[in-house]
C-alpha positions in Angstrom: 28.0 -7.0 55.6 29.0 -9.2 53.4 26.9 -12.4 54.4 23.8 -10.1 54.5 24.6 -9.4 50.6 23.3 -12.7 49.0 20.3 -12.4 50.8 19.8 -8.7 50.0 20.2 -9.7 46.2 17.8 -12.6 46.9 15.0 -10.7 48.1 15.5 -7.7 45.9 15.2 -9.9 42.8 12.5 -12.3 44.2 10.7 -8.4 44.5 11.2 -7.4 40.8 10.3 -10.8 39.9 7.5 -10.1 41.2 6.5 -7.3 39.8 3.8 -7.3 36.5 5.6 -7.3 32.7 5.0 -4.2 30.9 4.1 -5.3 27.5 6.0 -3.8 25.2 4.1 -3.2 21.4 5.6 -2.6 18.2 6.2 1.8 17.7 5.4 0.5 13.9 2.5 -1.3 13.9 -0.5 0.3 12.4 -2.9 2.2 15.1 -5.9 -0.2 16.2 -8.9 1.6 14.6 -6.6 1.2 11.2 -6.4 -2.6 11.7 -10.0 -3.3 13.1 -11.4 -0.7 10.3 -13.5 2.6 11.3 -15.4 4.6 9.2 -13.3 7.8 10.3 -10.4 6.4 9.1 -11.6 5.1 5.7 -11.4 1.5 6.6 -14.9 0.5 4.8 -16.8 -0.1 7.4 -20.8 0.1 6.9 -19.9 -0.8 3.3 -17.8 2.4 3.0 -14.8 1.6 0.4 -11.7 1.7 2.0 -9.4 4.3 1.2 -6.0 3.6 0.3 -4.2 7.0 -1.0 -4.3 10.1 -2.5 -2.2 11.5 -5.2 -2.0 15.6 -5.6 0.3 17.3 -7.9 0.0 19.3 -11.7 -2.2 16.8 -12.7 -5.8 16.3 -11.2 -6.5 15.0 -7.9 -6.5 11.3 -7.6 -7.8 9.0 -4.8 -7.3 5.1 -4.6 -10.0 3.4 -2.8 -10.2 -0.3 -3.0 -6.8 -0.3 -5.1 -8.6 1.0 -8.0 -7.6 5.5 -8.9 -10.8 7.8 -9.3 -11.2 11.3 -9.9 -13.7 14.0 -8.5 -17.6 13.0 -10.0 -16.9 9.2 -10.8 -18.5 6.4 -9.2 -17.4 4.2 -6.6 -20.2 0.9 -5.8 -22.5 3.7 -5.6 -20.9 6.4 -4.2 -19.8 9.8 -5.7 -16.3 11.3 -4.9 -17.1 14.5 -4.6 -13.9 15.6 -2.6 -10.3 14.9 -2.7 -8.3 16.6 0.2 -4.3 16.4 1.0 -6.0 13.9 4.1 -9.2 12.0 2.7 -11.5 12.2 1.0 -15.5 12.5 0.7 -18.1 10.5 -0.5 -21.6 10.9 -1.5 -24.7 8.7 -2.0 -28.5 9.5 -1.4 -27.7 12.7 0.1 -25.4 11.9 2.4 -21.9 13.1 2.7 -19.5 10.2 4.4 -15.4 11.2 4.8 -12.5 9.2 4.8 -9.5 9.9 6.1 -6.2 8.1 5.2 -5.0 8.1 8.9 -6.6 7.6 12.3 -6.6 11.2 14.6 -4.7 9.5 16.8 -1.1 9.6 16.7 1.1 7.3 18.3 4.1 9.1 20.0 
């Protein structure tokens, strides 16, 4: 048994060297379609602003999108916030209604 032992341990670790590397990715790094920059998250895409935060409390609603505050009815490079929401926000030029949300919809567990 015990000369068979060193060659056991060789070929069971020439087996797991073998095997593919998981890839192991930072829990806290941002979700993809944050970093590349979707229009359902609020990342500016199709010359969207990007939306950065929102601030709710006694006073009225505030949303920061390309690091400048707005409230509800100003203009934004042509847009018109006409929502503010504890999660995004919405926009509105020519007709068209375009939301942002601060976060992706998926969640990284």
């Amino acid at each position: 048994m015990a000369k068979w032992f060193p060659l056991c341990c060789c070929l069971f670790g020439a087996q797991i060297m073998a095997q593919p590397t998981e890839v192991l990715q930072d829990p806290t790094a941002p979700l993809a379609e944050m970093a590349g920059g979707s229009a359902a998250s609020g990342q500016g895409s199709a010359g969207l602003p990007k939306l950065q935060s929102i601030v709710l409390g006694n006073g009225p609603a505030l949303a920061v999108l390309n690091g400048k505050s707005y409230r509800i009815g100003q203009q934004i490079e042509g847009y018109t916030l006409v929502a503010i929401q504890a999660d995004g926000v919405v926009l509105e030029k020519a007709g068209k209604r375009h939301a942002l949300t601060l976060f992706a919809s998926k969640v990284r567990v």
